[in-house]
Each structure stands twice: as C-alpha cells, then as structure tokens.
VEXVEXMI-412388 format. One line per field, with one value per residue: residue number from 1; residue in three letters; y negated, z, x of N, C-alpha, C in turn. Coordinates in Angstrom, 2 decimals. Example, Ala and Ser with C-alpha at 12.3 -4.5 7.8 and 13.67 -1.06 7.14 Angstrom:
n = (1, 2)
res = (ALA, SER)
n.v = (5.69, 2.25)
n.w = (7.80, 7.08)
n.u = (13.19, 12.85)
ca.v = (4.50, 1.06)
ca.w = (7.80, 7.14)
ca.u = (12.30, 13.67)
c.v = (3.30, -0.03)
c.w = (7.80, 7.87)
c.u = (13.20, 12.90)
This chain:
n = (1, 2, 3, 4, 5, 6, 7, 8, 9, 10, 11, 12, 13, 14, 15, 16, 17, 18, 19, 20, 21, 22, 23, 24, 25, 26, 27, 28, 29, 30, 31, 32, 33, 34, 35, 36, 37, 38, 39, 40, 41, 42, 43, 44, 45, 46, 47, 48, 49, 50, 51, 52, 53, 54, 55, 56, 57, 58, 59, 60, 61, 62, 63, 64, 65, 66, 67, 68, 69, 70, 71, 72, 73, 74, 75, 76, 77, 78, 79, 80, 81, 82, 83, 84, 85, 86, 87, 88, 89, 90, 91, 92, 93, 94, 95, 96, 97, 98, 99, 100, 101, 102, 103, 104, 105, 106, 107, 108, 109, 110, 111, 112, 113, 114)
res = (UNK, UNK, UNK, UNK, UNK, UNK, UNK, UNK, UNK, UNK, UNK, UNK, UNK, UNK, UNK, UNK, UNK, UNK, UNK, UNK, UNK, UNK, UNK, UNK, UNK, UNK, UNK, UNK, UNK, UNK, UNK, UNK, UNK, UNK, UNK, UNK, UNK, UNK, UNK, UNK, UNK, UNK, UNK, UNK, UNK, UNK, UNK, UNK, UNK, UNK, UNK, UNK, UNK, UNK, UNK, UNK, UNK, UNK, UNK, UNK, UNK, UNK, UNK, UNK, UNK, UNK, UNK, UNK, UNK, UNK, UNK, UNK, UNK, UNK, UNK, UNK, UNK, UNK, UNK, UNK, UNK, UNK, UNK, UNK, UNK, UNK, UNK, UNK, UNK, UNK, UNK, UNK, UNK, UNK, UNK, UNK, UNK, UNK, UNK, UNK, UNK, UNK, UNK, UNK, UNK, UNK, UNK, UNK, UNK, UNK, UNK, UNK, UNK, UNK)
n.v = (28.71, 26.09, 22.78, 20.32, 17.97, 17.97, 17.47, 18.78, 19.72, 17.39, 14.75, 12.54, 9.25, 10.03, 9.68, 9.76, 10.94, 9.45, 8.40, 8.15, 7.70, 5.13, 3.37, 1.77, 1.91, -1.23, -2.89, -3.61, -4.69, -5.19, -7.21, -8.16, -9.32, -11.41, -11.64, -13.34, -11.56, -9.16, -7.83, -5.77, -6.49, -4.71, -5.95, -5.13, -6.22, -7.44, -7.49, -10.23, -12.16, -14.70, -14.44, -15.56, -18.14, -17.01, -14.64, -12.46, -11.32, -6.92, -6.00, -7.55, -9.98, -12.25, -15.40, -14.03, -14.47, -15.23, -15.07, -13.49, -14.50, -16.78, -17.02, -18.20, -20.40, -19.38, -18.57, -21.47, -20.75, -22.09, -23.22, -21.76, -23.60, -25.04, -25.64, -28.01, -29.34, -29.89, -31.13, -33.50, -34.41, -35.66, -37.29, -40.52, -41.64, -43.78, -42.88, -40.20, -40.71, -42.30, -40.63, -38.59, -40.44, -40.83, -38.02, -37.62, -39.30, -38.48, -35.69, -36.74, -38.31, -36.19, -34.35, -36.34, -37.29, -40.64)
n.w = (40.22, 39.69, 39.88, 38.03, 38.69, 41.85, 44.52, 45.94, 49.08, 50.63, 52.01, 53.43, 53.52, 54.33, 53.94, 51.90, 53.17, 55.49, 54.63, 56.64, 55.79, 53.83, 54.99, 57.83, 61.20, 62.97, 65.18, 68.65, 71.22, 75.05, 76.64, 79.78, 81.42, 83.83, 85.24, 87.54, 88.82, 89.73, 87.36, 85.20, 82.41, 79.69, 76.21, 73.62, 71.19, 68.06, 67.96, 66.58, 67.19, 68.61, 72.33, 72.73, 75.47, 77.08, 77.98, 76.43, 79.30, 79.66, 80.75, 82.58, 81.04, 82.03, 81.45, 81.28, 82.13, 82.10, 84.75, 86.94, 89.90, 89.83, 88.18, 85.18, 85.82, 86.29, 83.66, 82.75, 81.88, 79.52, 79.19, 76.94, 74.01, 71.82, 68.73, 68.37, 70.19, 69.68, 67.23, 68.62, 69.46, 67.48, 66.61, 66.93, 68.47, 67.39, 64.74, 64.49, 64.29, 61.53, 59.51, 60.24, 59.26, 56.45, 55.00, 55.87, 54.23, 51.69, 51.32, 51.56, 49.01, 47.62, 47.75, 46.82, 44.31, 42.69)
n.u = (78.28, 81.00, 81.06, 83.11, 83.47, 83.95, 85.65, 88.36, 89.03, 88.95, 87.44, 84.91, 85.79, 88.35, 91.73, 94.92, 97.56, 99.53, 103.07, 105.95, 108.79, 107.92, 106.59, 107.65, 107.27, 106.12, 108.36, 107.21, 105.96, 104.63, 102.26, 100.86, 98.22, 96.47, 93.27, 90.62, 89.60, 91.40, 91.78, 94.21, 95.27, 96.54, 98.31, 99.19, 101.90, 102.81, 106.34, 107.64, 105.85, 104.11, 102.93, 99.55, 98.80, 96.19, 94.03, 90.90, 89.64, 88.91, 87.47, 85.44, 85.28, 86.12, 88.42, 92.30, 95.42, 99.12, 100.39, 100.03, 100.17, 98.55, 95.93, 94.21, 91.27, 87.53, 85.56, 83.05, 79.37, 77.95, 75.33, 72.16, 71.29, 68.92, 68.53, 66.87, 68.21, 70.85, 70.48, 69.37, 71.76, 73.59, 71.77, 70.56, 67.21, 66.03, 67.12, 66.13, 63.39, 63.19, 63.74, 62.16, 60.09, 60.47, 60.29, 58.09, 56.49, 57.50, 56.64, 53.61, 53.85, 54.26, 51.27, 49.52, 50.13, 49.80)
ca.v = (28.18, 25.56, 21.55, 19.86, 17.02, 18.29, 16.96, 20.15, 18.98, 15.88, 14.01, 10.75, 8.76, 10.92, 8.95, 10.51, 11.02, 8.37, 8.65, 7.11, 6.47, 4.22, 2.41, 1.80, 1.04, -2.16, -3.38, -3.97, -5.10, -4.72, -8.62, -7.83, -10.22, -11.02, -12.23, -13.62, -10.15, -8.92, -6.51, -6.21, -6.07, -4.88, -5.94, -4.90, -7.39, -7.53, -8.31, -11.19, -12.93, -15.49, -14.12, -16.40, -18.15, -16.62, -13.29, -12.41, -9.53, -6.54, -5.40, -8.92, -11.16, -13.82, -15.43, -14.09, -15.68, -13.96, -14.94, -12.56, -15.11, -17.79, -16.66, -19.03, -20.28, -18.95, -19.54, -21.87, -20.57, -22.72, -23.09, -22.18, -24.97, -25.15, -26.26, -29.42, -30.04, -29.99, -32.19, -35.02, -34.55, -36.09, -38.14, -41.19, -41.95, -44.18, -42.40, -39.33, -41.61, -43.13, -39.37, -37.99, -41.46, -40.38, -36.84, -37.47, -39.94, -37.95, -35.36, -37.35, -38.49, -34.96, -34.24, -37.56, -38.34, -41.36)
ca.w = (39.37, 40.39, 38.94, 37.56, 39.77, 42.91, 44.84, 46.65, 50.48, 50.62, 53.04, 53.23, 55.25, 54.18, 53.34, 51.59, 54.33, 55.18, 54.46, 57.69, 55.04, 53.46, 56.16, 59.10, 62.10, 63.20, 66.84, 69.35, 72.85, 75.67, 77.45, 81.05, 81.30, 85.27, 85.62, 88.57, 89.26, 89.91, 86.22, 84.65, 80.69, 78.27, 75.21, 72.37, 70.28, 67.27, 68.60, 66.66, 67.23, 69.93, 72.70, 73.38, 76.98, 77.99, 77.08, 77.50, 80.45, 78.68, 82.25, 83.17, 80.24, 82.00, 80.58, 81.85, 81.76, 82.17, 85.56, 88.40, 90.94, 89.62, 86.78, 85.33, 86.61, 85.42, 82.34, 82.76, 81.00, 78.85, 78.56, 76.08, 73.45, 71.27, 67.34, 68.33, 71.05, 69.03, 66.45, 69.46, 70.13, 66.42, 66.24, 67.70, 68.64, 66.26, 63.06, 63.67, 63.59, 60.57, 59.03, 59.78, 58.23, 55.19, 55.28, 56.07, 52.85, 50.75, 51.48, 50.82, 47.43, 46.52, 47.74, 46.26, 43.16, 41.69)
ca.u = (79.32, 81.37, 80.87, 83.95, 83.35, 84.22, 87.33, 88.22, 90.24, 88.80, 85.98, 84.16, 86.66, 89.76, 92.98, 96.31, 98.33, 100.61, 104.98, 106.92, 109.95, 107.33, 105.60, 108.34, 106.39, 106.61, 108.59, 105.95, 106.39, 103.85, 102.05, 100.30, 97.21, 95.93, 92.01, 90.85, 88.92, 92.37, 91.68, 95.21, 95.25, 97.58, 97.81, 100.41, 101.21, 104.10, 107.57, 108.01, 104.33, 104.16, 101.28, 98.49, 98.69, 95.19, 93.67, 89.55, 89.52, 88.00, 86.36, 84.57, 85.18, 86.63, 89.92, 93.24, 96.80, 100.49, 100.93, 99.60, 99.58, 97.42, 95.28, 93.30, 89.48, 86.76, 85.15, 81.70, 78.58, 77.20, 74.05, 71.70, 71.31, 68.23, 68.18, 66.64, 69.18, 72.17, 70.28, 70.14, 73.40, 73.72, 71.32, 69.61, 65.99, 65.79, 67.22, 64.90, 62.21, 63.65, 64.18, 60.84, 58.88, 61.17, 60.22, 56.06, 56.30, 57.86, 55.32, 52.31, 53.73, 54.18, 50.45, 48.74, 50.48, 49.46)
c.v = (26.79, 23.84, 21.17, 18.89, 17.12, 18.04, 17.84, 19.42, 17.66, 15.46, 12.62, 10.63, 9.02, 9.79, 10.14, 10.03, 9.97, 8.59, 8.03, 6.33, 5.38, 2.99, 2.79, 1.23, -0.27, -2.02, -4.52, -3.89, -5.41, -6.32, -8.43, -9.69, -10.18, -11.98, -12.26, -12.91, -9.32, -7.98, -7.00, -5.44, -6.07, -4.96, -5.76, -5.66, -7.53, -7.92, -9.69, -12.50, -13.60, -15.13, -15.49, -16.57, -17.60, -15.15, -13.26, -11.31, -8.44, -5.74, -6.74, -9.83, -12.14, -14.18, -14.37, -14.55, -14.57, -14.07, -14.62, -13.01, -16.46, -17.79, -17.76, -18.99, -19.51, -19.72, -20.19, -21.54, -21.34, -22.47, -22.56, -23.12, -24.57, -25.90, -27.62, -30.37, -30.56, -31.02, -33.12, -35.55, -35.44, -37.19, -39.20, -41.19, -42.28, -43.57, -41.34, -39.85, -42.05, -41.53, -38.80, -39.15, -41.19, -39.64, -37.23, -38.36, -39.42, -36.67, -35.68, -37.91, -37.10, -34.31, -34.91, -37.89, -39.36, -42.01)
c.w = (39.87, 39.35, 38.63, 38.16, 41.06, 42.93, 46.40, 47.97, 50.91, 51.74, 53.19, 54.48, 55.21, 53.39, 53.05, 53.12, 54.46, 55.64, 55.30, 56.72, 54.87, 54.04, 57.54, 60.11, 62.68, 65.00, 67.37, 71.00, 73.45, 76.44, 78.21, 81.26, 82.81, 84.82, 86.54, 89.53, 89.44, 88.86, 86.08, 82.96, 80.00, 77.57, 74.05, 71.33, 69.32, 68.10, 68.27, 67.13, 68.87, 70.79, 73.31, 74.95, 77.71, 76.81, 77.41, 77.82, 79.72, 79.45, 82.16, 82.21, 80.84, 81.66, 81.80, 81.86, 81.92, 83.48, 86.64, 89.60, 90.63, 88.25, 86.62, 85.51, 85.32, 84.75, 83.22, 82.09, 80.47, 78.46, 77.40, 75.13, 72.08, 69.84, 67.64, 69.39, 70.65, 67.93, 67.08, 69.96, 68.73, 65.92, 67.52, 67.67, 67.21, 64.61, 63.31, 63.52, 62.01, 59.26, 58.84, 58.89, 56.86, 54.50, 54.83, 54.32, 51.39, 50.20, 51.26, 49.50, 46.90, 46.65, 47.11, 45.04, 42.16, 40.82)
c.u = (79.70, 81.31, 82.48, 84.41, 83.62, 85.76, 87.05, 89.14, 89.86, 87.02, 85.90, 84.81, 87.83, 90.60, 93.81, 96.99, 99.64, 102.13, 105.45, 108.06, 109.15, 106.63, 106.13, 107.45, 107.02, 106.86, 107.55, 106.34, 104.67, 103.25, 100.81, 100.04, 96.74, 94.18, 92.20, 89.93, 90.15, 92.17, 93.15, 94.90, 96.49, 97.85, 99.54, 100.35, 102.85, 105.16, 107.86, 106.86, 104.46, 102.62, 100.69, 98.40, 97.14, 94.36, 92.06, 90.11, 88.45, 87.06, 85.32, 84.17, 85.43, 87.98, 90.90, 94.25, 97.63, 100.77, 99.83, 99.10, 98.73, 97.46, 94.55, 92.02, 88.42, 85.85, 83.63, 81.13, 77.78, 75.58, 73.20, 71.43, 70.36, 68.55, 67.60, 67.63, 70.22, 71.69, 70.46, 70.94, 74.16, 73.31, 70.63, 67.97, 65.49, 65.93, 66.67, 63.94, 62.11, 63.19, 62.76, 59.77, 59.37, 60.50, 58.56, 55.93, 56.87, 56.88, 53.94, 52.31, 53.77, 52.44, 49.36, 49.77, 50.06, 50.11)
C-alpha cells in the first residue's frame, strides 16, 4: 500500500523544469587568455561585464593576459609562512617581549592568588 507522502517523478537534486519565456538567456561573448606555457583559455563572460586583464591558466596555473604575444611572467611562489612569522612581521622584538612578560604575569596571578 502506498504512503501519502510520496512525491511520485521527483529525485534528490530534481528541479521544475525551467520556461525560456521566463528566464531569457543572457548575451555572452567569448575572451581568449595566452599563458606563457603557450595554453590558450576561454572564458565566457556576460556581454556587458568588463573581463579581468589576467586570467589563472587552468592547465599550469600560471596567470594569463589577452595578448598572445606577450603574456604575462610568471607568478613567484611564495613561500611558506609560519604563524610565528607573520606575527614578526607585526611585531617588534621588543613588544613581544613586552606581551609575553604580560601574558607569564597574568598567569601567575591566576595560579597564586593572593
């Protein structure tokens, strides 16, 4: 016997089917990307939307540009950069010193309260 609950045509994931009157597609024009792996990329992008002077390559990942004969260089890889690196990029010598005597004393009043 059959439950009441059942939604007969239907699947996880399933949309109503969508009306062209209702949803005109939008004008879309075509912008050819060069890396300096000679990849070429195409990317579709609204008609009225201004494209971005550099695209990533979706072969190599390095940038590309619009013009064919001199793409731009390739990207540099940055380093790794550690949690304490980026703190000394913030701070001085002196004020973590300053920070941890803070820190250690604040700590020993919460351990020793007199």
């Amino acid at each position: 016997m059959s439950n009441g609950h059942v939604i007969r045509g239907a699947r996880v994931g399933s949309a109503p089917p969508r009306h062209p009157d209702r949803h005109p597609p939008v004008a879309c024009r075509s912008v050819s990307y060069w890396c300096r792996n000679g990849h070429r990329i195409d990317v579709r992008l609204a008609a009225d939307v201004a494209a971005p002077p550099v695209w990533d390559c979706t072969r190599c990942g390095q940038p590309a540009g619009e013009d064919a004969q001199h793409p731009p260089e390739r990207s540099r890889a940055e380093p790794y950069k550690t949690h304490l690196a980026y703190v000394k990029e913030r701070r001085t010598e002196a004020e973590g010193e300053a920070l941890l005597a803070e820190a250690l004393a604040a700590l020993r009043q919460r351990r020793n309260p007199r």
